[in-house]
N, C-alpha and C positions, 0 to 999 in steps of 0.2 A: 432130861427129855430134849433129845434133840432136835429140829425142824428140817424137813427134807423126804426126799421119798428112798422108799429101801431100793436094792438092787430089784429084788422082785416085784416091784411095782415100774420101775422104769422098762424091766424086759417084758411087763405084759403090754405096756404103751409102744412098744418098738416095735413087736410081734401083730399088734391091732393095725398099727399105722401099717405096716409094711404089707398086710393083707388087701388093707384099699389101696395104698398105689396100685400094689399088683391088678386089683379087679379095675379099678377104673384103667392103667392100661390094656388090659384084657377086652373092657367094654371098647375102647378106643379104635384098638386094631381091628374088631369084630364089625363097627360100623364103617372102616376107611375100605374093608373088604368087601362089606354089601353096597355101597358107593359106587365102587368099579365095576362089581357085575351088573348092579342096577345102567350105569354111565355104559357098559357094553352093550348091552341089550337094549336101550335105547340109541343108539348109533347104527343095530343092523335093523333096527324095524324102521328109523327113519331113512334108513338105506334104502330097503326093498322099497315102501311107499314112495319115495325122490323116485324111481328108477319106474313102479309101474304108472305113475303121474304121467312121469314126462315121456313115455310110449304111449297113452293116452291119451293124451295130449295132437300127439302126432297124428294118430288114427284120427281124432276128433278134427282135424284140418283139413284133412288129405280129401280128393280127389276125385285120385286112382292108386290103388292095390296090385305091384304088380309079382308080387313073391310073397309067400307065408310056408313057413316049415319052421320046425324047431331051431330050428341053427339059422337063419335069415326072414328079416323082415324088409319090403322092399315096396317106398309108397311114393307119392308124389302130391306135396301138399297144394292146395289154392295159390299160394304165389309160386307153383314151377319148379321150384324149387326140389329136388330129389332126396331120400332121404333114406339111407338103406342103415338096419341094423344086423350086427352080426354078434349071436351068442356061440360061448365055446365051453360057455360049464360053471366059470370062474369070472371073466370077463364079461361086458358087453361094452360095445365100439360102436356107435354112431356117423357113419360116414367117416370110420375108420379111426376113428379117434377113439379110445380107452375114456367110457364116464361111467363106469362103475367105481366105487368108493378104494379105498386101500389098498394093501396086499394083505391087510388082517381078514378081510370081510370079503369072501367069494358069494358070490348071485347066480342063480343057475335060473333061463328065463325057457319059458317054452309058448309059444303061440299055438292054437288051434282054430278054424275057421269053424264056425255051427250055421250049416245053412238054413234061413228060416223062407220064408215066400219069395216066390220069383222075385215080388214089386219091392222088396226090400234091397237093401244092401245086406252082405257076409255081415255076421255077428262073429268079431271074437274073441276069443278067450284067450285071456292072459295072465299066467302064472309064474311071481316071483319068488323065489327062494334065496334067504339069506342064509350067510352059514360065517360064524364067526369060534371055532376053536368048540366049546362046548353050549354054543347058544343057537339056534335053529329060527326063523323067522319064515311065515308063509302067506302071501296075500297073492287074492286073485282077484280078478274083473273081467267083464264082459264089457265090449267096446262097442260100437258100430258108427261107421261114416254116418255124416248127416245126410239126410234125403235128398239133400240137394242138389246130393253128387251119385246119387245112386246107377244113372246112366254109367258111369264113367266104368263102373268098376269090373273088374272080370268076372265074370261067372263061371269058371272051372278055376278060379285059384282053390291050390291043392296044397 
């Protein structure tokens, strides 16, 4: 009687092992891949909110309002200072400067004005759209100057 294992005991131990590397590679790959989509989709949702922040932002300073339309934002905040944006679908430019994120990650912004009582300032509406390859992102807000500036502002911006 000899001591040792037979042929068919060592190829069931080879055939068992080689199933769990396989699966725990499997499981491996399977999390490095929800990792990245999870890592992408948080890169364009904190994109659009960075991007409807800091137009917000802007509105929440400002003035005077002297342009709103889908493609140009155009304000003038408490320090004088001017401050024009321009969307084009994929971009937006801040006094002509590019601060939207990438070339992965396109934004598509569009302004609307909601007019509420004369004695108010324009309430408006701002909607951002992130778009990264198969991941979509949508956040909106309603803005309005502080009252403080309410004289300042136009009343037919269109």
């Amino acid at each position: 009687n000899e001591e040792g294992f037979t042929i068919q005991e060592l190829m069931v131990v080879l055939i068992v092992g080689s199933m769990l590397v396989s699966f725990s590679f499997s499981l491996f790959l399977f999390g490095q891949k929800l990792f990245g989509s999870w890592q992408k989709k948080t890169e364009v949702q904190t994109s659009v909110t960075r991007m409807l922040q800091v137009i917000s932002l802007d509105i929440l300073q400002s003035k005077y309002i002297s342009e709103v339309s889908d493609t140009v934002l155009s304000l003038t905040k408490q320090s004088d200072i001017n401050v024009r944006y321009r969307f084009d679908g994929t971009h937006v430019r801040r006094n002509g400067e590019i601060i939207s994120p990438g070339k992965e990650i396109s934004l598509a912004v569009s302004i609307s004005e909601r007019n509420r009582l004369q004695k108010y300032p324009p309430l408006l509406h701002i909607k951002v759209e992130g778009t990264s390859k198969s991941i979509q992102y949508l956040c909106e807000s309603e803005v309005s100057p502080p009252l403080s500036s309410k004289a300042n502002f136009i009343s037919e911006v269109k």
